[in-house]
C-alpha positions in Angstrom: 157.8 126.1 47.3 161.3 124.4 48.5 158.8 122.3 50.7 157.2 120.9 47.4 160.2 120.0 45.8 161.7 118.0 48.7 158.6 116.5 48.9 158.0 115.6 45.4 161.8 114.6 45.5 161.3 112.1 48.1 158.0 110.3 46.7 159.8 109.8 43.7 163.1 108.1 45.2 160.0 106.2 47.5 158.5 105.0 44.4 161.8 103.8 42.9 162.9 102.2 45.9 159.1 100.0 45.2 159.6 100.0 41.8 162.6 98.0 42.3 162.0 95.4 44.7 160.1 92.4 42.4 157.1 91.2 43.1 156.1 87.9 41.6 152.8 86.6 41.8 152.2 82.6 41.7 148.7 81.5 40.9 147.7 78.0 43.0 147.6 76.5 39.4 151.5 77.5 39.6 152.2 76.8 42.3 150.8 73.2 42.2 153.0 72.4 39.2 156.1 74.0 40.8 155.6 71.7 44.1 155.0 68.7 41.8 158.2 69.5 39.7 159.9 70.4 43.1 159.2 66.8 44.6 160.2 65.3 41.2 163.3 67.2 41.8 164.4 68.3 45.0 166.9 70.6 46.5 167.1 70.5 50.1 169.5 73.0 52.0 169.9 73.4 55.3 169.3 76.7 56.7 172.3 78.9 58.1 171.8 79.6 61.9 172.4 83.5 61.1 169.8 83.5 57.9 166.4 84.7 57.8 164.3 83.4 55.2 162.3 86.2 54.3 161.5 87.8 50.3 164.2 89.9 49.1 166.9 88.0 51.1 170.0 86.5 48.9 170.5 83.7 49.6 173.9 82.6 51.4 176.9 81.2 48.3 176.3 77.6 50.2 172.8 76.9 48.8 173.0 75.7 45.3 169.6 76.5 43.6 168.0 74.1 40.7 166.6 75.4 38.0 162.9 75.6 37.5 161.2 74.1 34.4 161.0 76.7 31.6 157.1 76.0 31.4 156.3 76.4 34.9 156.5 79.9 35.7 155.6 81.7 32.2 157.6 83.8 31.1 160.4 83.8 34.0 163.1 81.8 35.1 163.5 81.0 38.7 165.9 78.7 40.7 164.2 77.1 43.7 165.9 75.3 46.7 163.7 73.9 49.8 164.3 75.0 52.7 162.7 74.1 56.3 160.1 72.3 54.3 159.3 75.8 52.3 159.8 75.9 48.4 162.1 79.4 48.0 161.6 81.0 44.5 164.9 82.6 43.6 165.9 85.2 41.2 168.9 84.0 39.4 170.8 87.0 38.5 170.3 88.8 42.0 170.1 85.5 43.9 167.3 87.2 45.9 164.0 85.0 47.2 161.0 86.2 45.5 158.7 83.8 46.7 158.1 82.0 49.6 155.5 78.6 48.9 154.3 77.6 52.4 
């Protein structure tokens, strides 16, 4: 019985631990409008040495994000930079990537 409850204990912190990291999904209809409005508009940074660019990295305090169109993600607001030729989708409160276009 003490089995079970660790058990059941530990799937449910695992499933929080998922339920928290975001997952956004870009359809190629998005994502074509974000990389015209991204080459209208660029942001280029060059990466730090010492950072990877992976999802659910924050980005370094020296990149400095624009903001993407309000139309061109529906229904979400994301900051973009480009970095080593990649468009970086950034979450603005957490200033986590949350999507890498490649």
């Amino acid at each position: 019985m003490k089995l079970r409850s660790v058990l059941a204990g530990a799937l449910l912190l695992g499933g929080a631990a998922v339920a928290s990291a975001q997952t956004v999904v870009v359809t190629p209809e998005q994502e074509t409008v974000i990389r015209e409005y991204v080459t209208a508009n660029p942001v280029v940074v060059e990466r730090p040495s010492n950072f990877e660019l992976i999802v659910g990295a924050v980005i370094p305090d020296v990149f400095k994000p624009g903001e993407l169109a309000e139309n061109t993600v529906p229904d979400h607001r994301y900051q973009y930079v480009v970095v080593d030729g990649q468009t970086v989708l950034i979450e603005p409160q957490t200033r986590k990537i949350v999507h890498i276009m490649r």
